[in-house]
GUZA-442836 format. One record per residue (C-alpha): y, x, z; residue in one letter. Coordinates in steps of 0.5 Angstrom, whole numbers, padded with zeros to 4 digits, always signed. Each point is the difference from the previous one (the first is absolute). Example, Ala and Ser with C-alpha at 12.3 -4.5 7.8 and 13.67 -1.06 7.14 Angstrom:
-0009+0025+0016A;+0007+0002-0002S;
REM end
This chain:
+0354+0179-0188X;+0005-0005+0002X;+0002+0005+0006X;+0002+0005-0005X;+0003-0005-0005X;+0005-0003+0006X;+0002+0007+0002X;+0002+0002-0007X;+0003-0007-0002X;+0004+0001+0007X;+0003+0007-0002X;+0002-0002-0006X;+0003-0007+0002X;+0005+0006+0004X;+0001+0005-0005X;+0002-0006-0005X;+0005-0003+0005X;+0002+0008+0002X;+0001+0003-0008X;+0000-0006-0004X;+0005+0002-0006X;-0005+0006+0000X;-0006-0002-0002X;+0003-0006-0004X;-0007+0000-0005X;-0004+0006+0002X;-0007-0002+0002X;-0004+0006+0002X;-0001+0003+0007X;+0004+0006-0002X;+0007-0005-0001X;+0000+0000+0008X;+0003+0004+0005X;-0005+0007+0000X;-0001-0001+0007X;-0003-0006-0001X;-0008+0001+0001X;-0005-0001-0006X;-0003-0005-0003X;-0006-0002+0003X;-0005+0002-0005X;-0007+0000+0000X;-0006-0006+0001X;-0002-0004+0006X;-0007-0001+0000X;-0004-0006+0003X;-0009+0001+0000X;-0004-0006-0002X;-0008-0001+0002X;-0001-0007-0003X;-0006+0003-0005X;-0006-0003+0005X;-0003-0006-0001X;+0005-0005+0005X;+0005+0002-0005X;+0004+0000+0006X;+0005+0007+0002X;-0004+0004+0005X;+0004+0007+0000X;+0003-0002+0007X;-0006-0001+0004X;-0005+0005-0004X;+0005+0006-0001X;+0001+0004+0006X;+0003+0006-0004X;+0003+0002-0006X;+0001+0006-0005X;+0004+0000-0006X;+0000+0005-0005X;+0006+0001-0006X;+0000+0004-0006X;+0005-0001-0005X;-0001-0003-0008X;-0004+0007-0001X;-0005-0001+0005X;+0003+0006+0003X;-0001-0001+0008X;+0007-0001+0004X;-0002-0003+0007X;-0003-0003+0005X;+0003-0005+0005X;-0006-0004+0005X;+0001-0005+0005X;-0005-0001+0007X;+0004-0005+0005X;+0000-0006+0001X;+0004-0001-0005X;-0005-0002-0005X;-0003-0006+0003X;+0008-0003-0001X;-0002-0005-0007X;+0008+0002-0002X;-0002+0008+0001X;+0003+0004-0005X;+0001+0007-0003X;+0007+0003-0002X;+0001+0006-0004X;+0005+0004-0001X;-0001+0003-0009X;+0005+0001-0006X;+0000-0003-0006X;-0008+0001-0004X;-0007-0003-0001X;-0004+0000+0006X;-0008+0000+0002X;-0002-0002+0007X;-0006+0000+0003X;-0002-0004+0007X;-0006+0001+0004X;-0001-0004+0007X;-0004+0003+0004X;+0000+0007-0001X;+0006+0002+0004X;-0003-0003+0007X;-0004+0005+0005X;-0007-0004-0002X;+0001+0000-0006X;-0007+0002-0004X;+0003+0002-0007X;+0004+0007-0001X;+0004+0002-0006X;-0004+0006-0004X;+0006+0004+0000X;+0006-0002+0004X;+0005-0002-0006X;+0006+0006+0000X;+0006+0002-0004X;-0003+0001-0007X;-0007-0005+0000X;-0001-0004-0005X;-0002-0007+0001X;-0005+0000-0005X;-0003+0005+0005X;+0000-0005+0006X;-0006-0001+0003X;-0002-0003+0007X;-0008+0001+0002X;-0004-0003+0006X;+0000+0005+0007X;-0008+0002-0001X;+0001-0001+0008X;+0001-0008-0001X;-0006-0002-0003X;-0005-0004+0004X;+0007-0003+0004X;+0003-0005+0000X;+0006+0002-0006X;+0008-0001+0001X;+0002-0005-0005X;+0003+0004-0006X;+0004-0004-0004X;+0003+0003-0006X;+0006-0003-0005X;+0005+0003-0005X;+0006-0002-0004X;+0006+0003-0005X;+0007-0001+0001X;+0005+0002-0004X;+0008+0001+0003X;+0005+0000-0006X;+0006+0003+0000X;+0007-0001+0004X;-0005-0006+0004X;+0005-0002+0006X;-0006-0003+0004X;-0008+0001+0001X;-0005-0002-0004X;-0004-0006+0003X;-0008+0000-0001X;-0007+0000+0004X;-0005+0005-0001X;-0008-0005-0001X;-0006+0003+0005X;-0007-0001-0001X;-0005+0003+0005X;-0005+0005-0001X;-0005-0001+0006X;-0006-0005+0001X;-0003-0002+0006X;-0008-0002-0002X;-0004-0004+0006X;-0007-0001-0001X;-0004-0005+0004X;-0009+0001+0000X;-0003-0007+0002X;-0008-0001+0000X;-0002-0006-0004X;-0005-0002+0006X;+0005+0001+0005X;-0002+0006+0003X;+0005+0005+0004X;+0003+0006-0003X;+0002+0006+0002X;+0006+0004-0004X;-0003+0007+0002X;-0007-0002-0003X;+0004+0000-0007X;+0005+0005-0004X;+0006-0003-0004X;+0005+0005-0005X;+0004-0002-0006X;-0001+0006-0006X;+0006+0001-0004X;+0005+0005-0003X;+0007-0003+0002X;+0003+0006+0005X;+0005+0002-0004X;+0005-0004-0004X;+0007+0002-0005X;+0007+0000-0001X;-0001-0008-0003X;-0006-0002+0006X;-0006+0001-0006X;-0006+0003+0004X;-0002+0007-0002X;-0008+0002+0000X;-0001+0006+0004X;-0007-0002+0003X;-0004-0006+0004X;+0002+0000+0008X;-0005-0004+0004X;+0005-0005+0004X;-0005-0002+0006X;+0003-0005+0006X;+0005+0001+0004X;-0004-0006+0004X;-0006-0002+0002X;-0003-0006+0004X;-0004-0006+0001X;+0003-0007+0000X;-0002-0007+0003X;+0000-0006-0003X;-0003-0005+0006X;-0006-0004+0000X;-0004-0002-0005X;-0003-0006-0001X;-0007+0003+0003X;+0005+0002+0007X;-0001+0008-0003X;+0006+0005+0000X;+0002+0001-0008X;+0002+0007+0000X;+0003+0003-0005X;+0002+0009-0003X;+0006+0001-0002X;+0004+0007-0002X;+0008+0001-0003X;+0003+0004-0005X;+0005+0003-0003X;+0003+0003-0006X;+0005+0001-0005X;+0002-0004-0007X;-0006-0003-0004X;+0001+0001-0007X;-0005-0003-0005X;-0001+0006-0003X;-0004+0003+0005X;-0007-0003+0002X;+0000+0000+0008X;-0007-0002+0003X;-0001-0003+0007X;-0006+0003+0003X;-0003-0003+0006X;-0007+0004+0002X;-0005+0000+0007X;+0001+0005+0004X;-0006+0001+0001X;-0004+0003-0007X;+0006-0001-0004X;-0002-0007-0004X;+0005-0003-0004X;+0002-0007+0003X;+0005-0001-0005X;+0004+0004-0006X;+0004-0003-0004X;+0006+0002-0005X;+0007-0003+0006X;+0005-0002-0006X;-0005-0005-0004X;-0001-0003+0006X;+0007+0000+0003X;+0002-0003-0007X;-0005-0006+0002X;+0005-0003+0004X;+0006-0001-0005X;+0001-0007+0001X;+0000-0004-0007X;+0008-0001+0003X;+0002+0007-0003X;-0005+0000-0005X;+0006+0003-0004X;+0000+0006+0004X;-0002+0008-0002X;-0006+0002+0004X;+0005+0005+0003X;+0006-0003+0002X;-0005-0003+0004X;-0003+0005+0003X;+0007+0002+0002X;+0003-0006+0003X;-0006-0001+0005X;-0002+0005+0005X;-0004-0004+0005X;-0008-0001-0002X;-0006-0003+0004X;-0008-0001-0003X;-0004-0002+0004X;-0008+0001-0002X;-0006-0003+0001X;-0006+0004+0002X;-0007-0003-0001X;-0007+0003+0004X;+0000+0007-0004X;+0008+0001+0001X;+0001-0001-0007X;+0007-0004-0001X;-0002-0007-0004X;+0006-0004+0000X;+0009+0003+0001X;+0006-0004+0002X;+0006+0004-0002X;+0007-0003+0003X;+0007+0000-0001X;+0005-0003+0003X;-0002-0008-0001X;-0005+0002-0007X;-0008+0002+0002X;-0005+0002-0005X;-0007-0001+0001X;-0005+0004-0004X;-0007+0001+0000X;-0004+0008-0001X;-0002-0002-0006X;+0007-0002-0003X;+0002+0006-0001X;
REM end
């Protein structure tokens, strides 16, 4: 904003000593010469993540490309500018944008604009699409893989009549993709294999709208992206503590939907362990943000650990879940 502002003031600074007696009053654009350019008009936009629990802006380094969509006060589709260099990782990055005078809706994705990216448009907004009609859906190819961030924000701008500058704001972003790790320890320390055991997340959250809400279309099984075993070292009896792991990855969670965790053995089907993902998830929201919605919690964290206890019979008897520095310990019985 300041480069345009400084241009504009220098050439009027110059049109003032050229043709003062002239423009003695006037204040408008149209009292200088017209071969002078127009004012700058138009919105300079700045994009935010600090909606995690860090509180802390992450857009720089988790934003890799940009989308931005513009409908006017009606909803009424006018374009689309992106952005996919480097550029984004700069803290001070910014979008310039040439628009008269008007109401304006902007839509932001991150993530949708990369040659990686997971989530593809419904229909590709064009002349004549309507913002309520905007939708983004998971690409079916890319369930069961590691999911491309998504990250999803919006905001409203008005530029008023006769502006001689750029209106100023930033553009908030949430993240829509979650990453679940589950780990599968036996109680009497015997070793565990990854591929003895069947792990999914079930949910209905592909297909989300114009405001980021999910739409129900039907469940999708989201299964690991990745799969294995780790150790912990030497236990007190000199015996190699080894335990299962699988990763996931899926979109937004909204406490609306009920998704289940569901682990099984691979032989026979037997359930280890099935349970409903969100009540557990919320178990770790720290008494610190005791004043925080179940959902906006759910949408500022994306990175979630469990570990099970698993007993003879391969029956989970205990759970740690982990956040950041919080960690929940629950028993089979307490839920």
């Amino acid at each position: 904003m300041n480069f345009f502002k400084s241009i504009f003031q220098s050439r009027l600074v110059g049109a003032a000593l050229l043709a003062a007696p002239a423009i003695v009053g006037l204040s408008s654009c149209d009292a200088f010469d017209e071969d002078l350019d127009p004012c700058p008009q138009g919105v300079v936009l700045r994009f935010r993540y600090d909606y995690n629990l860090e509180f802390a802006n992450a857009f720089p380094s988790q934003v890799d490309c940009l989308t931005l969509l513009i409908y006017d006060g009606n909803g009424n589709y006018i374009g689309k500018r992106s952005e996919t260099s480097a550029a984004l990782a700069d803290e001070h990055y910014s979008m310039t944008i040439d628009l008269p005078q008007g109401d304006y809706h902007f839509v932001a994705y991150g993530g949708m604009e990369c040659d990686k990216s997971s989530f593809e448009f419904v229909k590709t907004p064009t002349t004549g699409s309507l913002l309520s009609n905007l939708q983004v859906e998971l690409n079916p190819d890319q369930v069961g893989k590691n999911l491309h961030p998504l990250f999803f924000g919006d905001l409203d701008v008005t530029v008023k009549p006769d502006a001689m500058d750029y209106v100023c704001d930033t553009v908030p972003m949430m993240k829509d993709t979650n990453n679940l790790r589950v780990v599968l320890q036996q109680l009497n320390g015997e070793p565990l294999k990854a591929a003895d055991f069947d792990f999914k997340v079930v949910d209905d959250n592909t297909l989300m709208g114009w405001n980021n809400a999910v739409i129900a279309t039907s469940p999708t099984d989201y299964t690991p992206w990745s799969k294995g075993e780790v150790s912990t070292g030497l236990t007190e009896r000199d015996d190699e503590l080894v335990m299962a792991y699988a990763e996931m990855s899926f979109p937004r969670l909204v406490t609306e939907n009920k998704p289940r965790l569901v682990i099984t053995r691979h032989d026979g089907n037997e359930t280890v362990v099935d349970i409903p993902l969100i009540n557990y998830l919320l178990a770790l929201k720290s008494d610190v943000l005791a004043s925080m919605p179940s959902q906006e919690f759910l949408d500022r964290e994306s990175r979630w650990s469990m570990i099970f206890i698993l007993d003879s019979r391969y029956k989970w008897v205990a759970v740690h879940i982990k956040v950041r520095d919080w960690t929940v310990r629950l028993n089979n019985a307490e839920f």
